[in-house]
C-alpha positions as CSV (number, residue, x, y, z in Angstrom):
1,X,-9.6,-19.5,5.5
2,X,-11.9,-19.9,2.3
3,X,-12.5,-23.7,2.0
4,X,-9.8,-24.5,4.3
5,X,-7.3,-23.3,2.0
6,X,-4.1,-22.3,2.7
7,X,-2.5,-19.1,1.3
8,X,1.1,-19.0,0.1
9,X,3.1,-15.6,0.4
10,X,5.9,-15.4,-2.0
11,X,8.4,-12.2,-3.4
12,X,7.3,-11.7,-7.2
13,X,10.5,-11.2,-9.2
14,X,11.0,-11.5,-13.3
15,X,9.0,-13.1,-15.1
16,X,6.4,-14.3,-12.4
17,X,6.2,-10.6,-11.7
18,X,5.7,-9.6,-15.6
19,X,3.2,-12.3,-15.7
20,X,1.6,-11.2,-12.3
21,X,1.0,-7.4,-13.4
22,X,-2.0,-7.3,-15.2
23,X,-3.6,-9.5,-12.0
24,X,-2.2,-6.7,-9.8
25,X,-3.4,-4.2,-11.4
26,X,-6.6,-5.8,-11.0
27,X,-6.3,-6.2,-7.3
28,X,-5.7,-2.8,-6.6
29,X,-8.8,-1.5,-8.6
30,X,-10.8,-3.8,-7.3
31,X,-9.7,-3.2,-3.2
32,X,-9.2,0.8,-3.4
33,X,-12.4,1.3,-5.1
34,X,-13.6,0.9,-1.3
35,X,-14.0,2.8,1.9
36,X,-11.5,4.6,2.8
37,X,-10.3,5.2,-0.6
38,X,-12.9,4.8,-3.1
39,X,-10.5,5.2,-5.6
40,X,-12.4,5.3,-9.2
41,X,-9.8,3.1,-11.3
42,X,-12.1,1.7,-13.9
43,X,-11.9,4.7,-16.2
44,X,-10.5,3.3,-19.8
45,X,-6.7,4.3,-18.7
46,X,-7.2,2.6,-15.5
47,X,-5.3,-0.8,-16.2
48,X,-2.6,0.8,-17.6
49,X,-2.0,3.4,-15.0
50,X,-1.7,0.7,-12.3
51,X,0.5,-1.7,-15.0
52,X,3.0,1.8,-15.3
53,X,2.6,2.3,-11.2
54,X,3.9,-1.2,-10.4
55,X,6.2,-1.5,-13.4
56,X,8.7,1.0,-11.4
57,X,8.9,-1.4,-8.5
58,X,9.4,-4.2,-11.4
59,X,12.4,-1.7,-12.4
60,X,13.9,-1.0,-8.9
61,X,16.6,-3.5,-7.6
62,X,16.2,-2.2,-4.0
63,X,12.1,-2.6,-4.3
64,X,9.6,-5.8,-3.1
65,X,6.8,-6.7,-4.2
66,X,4.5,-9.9,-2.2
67,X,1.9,-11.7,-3.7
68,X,-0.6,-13.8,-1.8
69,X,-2.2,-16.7,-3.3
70,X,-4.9,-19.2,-2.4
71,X,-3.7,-21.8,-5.0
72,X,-2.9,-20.4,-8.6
73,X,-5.2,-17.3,-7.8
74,X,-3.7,-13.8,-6.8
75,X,-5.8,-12.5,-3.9
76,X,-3.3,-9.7,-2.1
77,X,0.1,-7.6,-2.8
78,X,2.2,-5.6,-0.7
79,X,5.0,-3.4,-2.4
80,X,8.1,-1.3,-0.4
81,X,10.8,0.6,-2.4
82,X,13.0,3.5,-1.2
83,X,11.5,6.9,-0.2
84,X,13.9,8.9,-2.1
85,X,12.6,6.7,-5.6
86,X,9.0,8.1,-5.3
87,X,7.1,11.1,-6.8
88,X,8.3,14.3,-4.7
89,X,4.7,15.0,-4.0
90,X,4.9,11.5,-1.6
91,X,8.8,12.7,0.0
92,X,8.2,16.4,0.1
93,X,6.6,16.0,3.5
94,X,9.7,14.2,5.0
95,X,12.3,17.1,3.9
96,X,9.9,19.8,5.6
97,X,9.9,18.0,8.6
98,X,13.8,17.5,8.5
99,X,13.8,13.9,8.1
100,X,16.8,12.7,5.5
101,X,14.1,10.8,2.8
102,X,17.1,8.5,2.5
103,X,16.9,7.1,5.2
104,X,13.2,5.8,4.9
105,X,12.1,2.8,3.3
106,X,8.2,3.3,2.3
107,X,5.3,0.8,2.5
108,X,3.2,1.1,-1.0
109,X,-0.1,-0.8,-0.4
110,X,-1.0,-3.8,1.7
111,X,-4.4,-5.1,-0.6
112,X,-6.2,-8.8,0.3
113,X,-9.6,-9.8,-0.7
114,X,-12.2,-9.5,2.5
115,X,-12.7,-12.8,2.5
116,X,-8.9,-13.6,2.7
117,X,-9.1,-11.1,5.6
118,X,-8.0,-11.9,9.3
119,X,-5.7,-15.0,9.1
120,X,-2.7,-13.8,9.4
121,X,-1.4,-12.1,6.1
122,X,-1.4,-8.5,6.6
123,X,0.9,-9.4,9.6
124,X,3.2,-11.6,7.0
125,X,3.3,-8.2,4.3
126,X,4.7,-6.4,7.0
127,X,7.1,-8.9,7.9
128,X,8.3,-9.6,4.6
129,X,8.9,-5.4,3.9
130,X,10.0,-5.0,7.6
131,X,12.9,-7.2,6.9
132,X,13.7,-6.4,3.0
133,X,14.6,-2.6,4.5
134,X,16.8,-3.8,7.6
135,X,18.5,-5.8,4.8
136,X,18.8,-2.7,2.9
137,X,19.9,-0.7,6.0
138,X,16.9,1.6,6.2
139,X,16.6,2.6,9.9
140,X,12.8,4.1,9.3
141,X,9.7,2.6,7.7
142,X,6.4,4.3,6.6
143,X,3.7,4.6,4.9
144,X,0.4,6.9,4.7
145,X,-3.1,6.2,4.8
146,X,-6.2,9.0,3.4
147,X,-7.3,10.9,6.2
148,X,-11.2,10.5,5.8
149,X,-13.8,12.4,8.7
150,X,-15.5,10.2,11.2
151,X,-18.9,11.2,9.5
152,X,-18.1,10.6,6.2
153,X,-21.1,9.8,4.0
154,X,-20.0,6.4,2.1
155,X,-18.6,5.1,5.4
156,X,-19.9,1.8,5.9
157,X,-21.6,1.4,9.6
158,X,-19.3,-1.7,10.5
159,X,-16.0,-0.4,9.3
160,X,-13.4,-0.6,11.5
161,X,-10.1,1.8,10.9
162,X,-6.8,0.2,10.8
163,X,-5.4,1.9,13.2
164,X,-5.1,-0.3,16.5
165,X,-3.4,-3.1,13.3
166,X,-0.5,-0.7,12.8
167,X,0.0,0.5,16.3
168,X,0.6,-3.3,17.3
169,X,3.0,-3.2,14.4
170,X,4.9,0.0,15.8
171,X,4.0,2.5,13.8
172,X,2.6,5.4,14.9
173,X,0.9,8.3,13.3
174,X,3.5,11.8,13.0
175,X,1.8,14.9,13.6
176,X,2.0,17.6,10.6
177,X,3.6,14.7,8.4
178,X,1.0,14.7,5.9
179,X,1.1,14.2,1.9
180,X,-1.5,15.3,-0.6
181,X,-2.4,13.0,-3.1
182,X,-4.8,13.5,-6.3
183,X,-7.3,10.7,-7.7
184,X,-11.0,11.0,-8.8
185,X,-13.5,8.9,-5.7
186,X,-16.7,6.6,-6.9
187,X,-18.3,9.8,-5.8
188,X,-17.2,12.8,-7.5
189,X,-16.7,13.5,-11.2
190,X,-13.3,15.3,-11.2
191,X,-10.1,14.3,-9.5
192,X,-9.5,16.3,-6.0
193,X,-6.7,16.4,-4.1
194,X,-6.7,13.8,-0.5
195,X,-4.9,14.2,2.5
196,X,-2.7,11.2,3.6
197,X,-1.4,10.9,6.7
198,X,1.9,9.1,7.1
199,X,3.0,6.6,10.1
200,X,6.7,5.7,10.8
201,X,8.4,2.8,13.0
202,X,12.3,2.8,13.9
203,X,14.2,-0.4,12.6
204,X,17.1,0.4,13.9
């Protein structure tokens, strides 16, 4: 790790969460602005959006939210909540496929500074939701990821999908079971809608 540094993973509740938002909000500007999701965030409403996005996990008894630290610095978040607590454009997919949304407990983000990357602590933000929604009794867990084409023009020659990460986690993609999900890329000047494809394991 970074100078030898070791990162602590702890569940941000009250007022270390209140105190942690603005930090959060940061984080996710900062990681989503890149490939795949070159999310453009750092439009003057920006910080607040993300502050009123992770306030409603601050406000939900049954949600989790990790923080990842390499000493008094923030450098990654995870966040899981109920299914059946988020927009309707994120559950509609589940009902059409006949899936009870009730029954699923849904993966937010997973963000980490690169050069936090590869020790270990993507694997401890899936552990830590993994078993906040057996806790909860949630026998399914998901979450979705943009769909982006192979040839993609800001694709960076060395990146390297996810994918073979959340297989060895158990997830696995589900065919048709696919959200759409409006924000404005580094790219374009007007917000278009993006295809996110969600992945599923079995707790039970």
């Amino acid at each position: 790790m970074a100078g030898g540094d070791a990162i602590n993973i702890q569940e941000l509740t009250g007022d270390a969460l209140t105190g942690a938002l603005d930090d959060l909000a940061d984080l996710r500007i900062a990681i989503f602005r890149d490939y795949p999701y070159l999310y453009d965030g750092s439009g003057v409403d920006g910080r607040a959006y993300e502050r009123g996005y992770l306030s409603a996990y601050a406000d939900n008894t049954q949600a989790l939210i990790v923080g990842a630290y390499a000493g008094d610095q923030l450098v990654g978040a995870a966040t899981a909540a109920p299914m059946a607590d988020h927009a309707a454009d994120l559950a509609a997919p589940f009902d059409a496929h006949g899936f009870d949304i009730g029954d699923v407990y849904y993966f937010g983000e997973s963000v980490l500074l690169p050069q936090w990357r590869g020790h270990g602590v993507g694997h401890a933000f899936f552990d830590r939701r993994e078993a906040k929604a057996r806790k909860l009794g949630f026998p399914i867990a998901a979450f979705c990821a943009v769909v982006r084409p192979s040839d993609h023009p800001e694709r960076p020659a060395d990146y390297s999908p996810l994918d073979p990460f959340w297989r060895r986690r158990g997830f696995a993609p589900v065919a048709g079971l696919i959200a759409s999900f409006g924000w404005k890329d580094m790219t374009d000047t007007h917000e278009i809608q993006h295809a996110m494809q969600y992945w599923l394991k079995r707790l039970d």
